[in-house]
Each structure stands twice: as structure tokens, then as C-alpha cells.
N, C-alpha and C positions, 0 to 999 in steps of 0.2 A: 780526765775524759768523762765527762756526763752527757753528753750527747748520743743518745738511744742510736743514731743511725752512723756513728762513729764506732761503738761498742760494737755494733752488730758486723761491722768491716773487721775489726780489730779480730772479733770470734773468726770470721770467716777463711783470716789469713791465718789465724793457729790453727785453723782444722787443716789447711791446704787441702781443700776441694772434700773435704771427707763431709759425711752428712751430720745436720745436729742430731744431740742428742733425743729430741721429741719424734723427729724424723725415723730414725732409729728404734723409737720405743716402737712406733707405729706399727714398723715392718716384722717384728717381734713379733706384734701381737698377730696378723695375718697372715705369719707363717705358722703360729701354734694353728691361728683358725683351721688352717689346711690339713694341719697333722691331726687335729681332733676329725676332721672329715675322714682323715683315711684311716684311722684307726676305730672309725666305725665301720668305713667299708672295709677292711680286713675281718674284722668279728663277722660281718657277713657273706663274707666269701668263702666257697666250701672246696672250692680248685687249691690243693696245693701247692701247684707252680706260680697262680696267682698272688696265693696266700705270701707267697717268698720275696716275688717280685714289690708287692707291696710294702711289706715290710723291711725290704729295703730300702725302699722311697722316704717309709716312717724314719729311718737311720739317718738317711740324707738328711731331712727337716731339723732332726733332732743335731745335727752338725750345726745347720742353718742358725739355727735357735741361737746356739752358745755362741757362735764366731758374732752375731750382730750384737748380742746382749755384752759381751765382751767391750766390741767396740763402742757400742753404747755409752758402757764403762767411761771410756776411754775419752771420749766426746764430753760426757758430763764433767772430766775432772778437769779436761781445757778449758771449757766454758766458765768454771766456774774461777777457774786461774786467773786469766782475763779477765772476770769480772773484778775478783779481788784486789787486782792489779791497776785497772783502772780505778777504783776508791781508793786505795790505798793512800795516802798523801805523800808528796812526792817531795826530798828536798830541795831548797833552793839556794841554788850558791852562792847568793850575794849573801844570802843572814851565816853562812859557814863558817866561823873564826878562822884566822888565816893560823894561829899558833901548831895546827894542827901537824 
């Protein structure tokens, strides 16, 4: 299978509906972005109850973080399976000795 828009089906149905891997980096990075925002605004919050709530949000994100970076994981080594899998060379049973 060398056909880029064949590969890129082939990925789509190992993920079953799940997101690629780059897709996945992305979301990573714009949930740390978040957690760095509220972990400034927590250092700047002097309430608290505030200070608590916050920083359980920070908790939540940091949940976020690992569950996608995981699946990310997860994604990268399908992708990379199927890629594999498609180069690989495949054999063909007419050259297969019949002795076998």
C-alpha cells in the first residue's frame, strides 16, 4: 500500500474514530497553555476559597495533560504500526513452495 490517501484510510480505521497523534500533541499543548494561565492566576489570588477552587481546576488540567499525552501515546504507536505494515513486503503465494 503506497498510496498516501490509502495509508491515511488504513490509519483512520485503526484509530476507529479516535484523534491522530499530532492532533492530540496540539490539544496537550493548549491545555498545559491553560494550566500555566491559572497557575499564574492562582499565585495572584489572595482569597482562599478562590485560591482552592483554582487549584483544583489546576488538578483537573493536570488529569487532562496525562489522559491525552497517554492517548497520544497510544495513537503514535498505531500510526506507526500501519505505517510499518503497509511497507512491509508482503508474501505472495504463487512464488511459496508447495513442499511446505
Amino acid at each position: 500500500m503506497q498510496d498516501p490517501e490509502e495509508l491515511d484510510q488504513a490509519i483512520d480505521v485503526a484509530l476507529e474514530g479516535a484523534p491522530r497523534a499530532a492532533q492530540l500533541a496540539e490539544m496537550v499543548e493548549t491545555v498545559r497553555e491553560r494550566r500555566e494561565n491559572m497557575a499564574k492566576e492562582l499565585k495572584a489570588e489572595s482569597d482562599p476559597e478562590k485560591q482552592r477552587e483554582i487549584a483544583r481546576r489546576i488538578k483537573e488540567l493536570d488529569r487532562q495533560i496525562t489522559a491525552l499525552s497517554e492517548q497520544r501515546a497510544v495513537s503514535h504507536f498505531v500510526e506507526m504500526s500501519v505505517r510499518a505494515s503497509a511497507h512491509r513486503p508482503h508474501r505472495d503465494p504463487a512464488l511459496e513452495d508447495d513442499d511446505e
